[in-house]
C-alpha positions in Angstrom: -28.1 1.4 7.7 -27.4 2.1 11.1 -23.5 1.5 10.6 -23.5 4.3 6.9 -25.4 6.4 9.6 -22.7 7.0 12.0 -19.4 6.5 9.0 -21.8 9.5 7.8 -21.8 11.9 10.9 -18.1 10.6 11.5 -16.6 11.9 8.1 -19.5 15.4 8.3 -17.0 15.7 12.0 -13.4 14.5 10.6 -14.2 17.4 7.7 -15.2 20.2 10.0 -12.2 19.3 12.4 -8.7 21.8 12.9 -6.4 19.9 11.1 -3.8 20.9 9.4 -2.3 19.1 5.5 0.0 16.6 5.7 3.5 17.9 5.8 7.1 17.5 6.9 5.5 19.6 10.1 2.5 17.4 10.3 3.9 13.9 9.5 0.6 11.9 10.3 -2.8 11.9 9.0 -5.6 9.1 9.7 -8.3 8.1 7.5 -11.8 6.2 7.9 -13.8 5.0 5.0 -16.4 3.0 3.9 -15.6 -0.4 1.4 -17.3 -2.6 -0.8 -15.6 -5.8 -1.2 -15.6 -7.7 -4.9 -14.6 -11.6 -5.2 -12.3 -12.0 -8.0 -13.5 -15.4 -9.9 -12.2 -16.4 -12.8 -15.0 -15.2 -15.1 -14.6 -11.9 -13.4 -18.5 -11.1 -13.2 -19.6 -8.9 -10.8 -16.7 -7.0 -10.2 -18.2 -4.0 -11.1 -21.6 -4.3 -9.9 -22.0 -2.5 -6.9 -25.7 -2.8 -6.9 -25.1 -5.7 -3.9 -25.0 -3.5 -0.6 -24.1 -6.5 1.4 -21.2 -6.5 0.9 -20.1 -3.0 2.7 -17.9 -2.9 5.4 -15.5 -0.5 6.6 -11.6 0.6 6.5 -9.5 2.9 9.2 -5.8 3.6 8.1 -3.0 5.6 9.4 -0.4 7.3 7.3 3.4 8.4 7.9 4.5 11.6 5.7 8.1 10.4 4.0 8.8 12.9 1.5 6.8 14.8 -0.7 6.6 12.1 -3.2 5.9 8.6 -0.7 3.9 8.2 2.5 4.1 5.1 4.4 0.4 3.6 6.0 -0.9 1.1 8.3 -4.5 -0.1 7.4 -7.1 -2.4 8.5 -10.2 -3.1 7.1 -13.2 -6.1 7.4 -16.3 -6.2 5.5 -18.1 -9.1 3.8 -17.4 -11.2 0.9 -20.1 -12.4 -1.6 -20.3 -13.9 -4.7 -23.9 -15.0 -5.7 -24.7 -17.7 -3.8 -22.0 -19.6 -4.9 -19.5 -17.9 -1.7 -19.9 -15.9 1.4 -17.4 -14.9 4.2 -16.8 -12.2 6.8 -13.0 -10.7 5.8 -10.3 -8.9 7.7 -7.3 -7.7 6.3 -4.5 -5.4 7.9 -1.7 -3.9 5.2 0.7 -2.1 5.1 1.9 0.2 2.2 4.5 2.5 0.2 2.3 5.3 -1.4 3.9 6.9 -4.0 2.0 10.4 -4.6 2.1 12.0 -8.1 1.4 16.1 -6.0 5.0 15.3 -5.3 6.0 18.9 -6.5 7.4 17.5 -9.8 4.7 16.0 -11.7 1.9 18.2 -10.1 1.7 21.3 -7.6 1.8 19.8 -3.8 -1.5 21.7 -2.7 -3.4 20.3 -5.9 -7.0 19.7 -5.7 -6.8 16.0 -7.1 -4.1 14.2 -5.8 -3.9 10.7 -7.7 -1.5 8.1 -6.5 -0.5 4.4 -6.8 0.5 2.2 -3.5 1.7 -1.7 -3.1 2.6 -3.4 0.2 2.3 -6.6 2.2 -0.3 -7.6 4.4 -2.6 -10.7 6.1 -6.4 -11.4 5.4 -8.3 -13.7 7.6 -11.6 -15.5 6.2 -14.1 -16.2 8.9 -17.7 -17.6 8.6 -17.5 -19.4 5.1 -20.8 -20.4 3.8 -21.5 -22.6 0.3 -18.9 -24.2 -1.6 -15.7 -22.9 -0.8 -15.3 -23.1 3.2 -11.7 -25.0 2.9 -9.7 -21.4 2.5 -10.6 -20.1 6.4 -8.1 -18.8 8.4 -4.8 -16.0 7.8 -3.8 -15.4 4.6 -0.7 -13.3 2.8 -2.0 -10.7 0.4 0.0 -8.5 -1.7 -2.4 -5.1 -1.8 -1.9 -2.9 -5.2 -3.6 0.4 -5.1 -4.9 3.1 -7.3 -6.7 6.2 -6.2 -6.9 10.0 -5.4 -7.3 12.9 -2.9 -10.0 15.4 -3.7 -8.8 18.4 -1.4 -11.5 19.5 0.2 -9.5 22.3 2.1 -6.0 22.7 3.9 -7.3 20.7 6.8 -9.3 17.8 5.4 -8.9 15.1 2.4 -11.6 13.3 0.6 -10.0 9.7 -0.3 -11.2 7.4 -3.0 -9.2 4.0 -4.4 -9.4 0.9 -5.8 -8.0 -2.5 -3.9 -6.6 -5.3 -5.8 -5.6 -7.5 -2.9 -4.2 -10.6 -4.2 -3.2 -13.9 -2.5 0.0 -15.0 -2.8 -1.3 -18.8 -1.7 -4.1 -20.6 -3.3 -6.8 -18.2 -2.0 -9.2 -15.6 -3.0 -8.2 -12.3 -4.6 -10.2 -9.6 -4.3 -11.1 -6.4 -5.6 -11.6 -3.5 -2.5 -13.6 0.0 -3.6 -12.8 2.2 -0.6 -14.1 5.8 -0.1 -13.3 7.8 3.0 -12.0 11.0 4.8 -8.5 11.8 5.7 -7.9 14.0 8.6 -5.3 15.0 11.2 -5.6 15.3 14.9 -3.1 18.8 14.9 
């Protein structure tokens, strides 16, 4: 509790900082969030569930304004991975992605209040600590990250960010699902 403490008094700062939108003028913006990481089985129970708080960890990301419709961002992210007591690990994951924003301008005003978007990319996940059955998949690991999510606008300076993860492994490794909610900010 300790850790939500200070991601708490972090984003209650990153929202009362001088920042200014994201914009051609202000090209980046940085975000910190707090994730809950889901192991995707084949049975697919528990995805959902997100009464299991140990498996909370956290995610900083940076993002490059494009265009008005696609931001470009750099993210890394580590948290645990359980599933019953069948699988436990400490994850780390660093992605990249294309963002393609739907406040583009065209399908919805720029300055909207909810900003929902879809983003895919490339990236590595590295499995430490493997406990129970499963302990033959440590190490690096490619992912291929597909994202859903939105900005709530919380004024011209600040974003809050919310998304859904479905990090899937290109070898014969886990896939996961990654719930990620967070504050996006700029130091201008």
């Amino acid at each position: 509790f300790k850790i939500m403490k200070k991601i708490f008094i972090l984003t209650l700062l990153c929202i009362c900082t001088l920042a200014m939108g994201q914009t051609d003028y202000n090209r980046f913006r940085y975000e910190i969030g707090a994730t809950h990481n889901k192991l995707n089985q084949n049975y697919d129970d528990g995805m959902f569930n997100f009464s299991d708080v140990e498996n909370v960890g956290f995610r900083v990301a940076a993002h490059y304004y494009i265009s008005p419709s696609f931001n470009a961002s750099l993210s890394v992210s580590r948290g645990k991975l359980k599933h019953e007591n069948e699988f436990f690990a400490l994850i780390t994951d660093v992605t990249t992605r294309l963002k393609y924003k739907f406040n583009n301008g065209y399908i919805m005003p720029e300055d909207a209040f909810f900003a929902p978007y879809i983003a895919a990319g490339f990236g590595i996940s590295n499995l430490q600590d493997q406990e129970y059955f499963y302990d033959e998949y440590d190490g690096t690991h490619a992912i291929v990250p597909i994202a859903v999510g939105f900005d709530l606008k919380i004024n011209d300076k600040t974003d809050l960010v919310t998304q859904a993860t479905y990090k899937n492994s290109i070898d014969d490794t886990y896939s996961y699902l990654q719930y990620n909610i967070g504050v996006k900010f700029s130091f201008q």
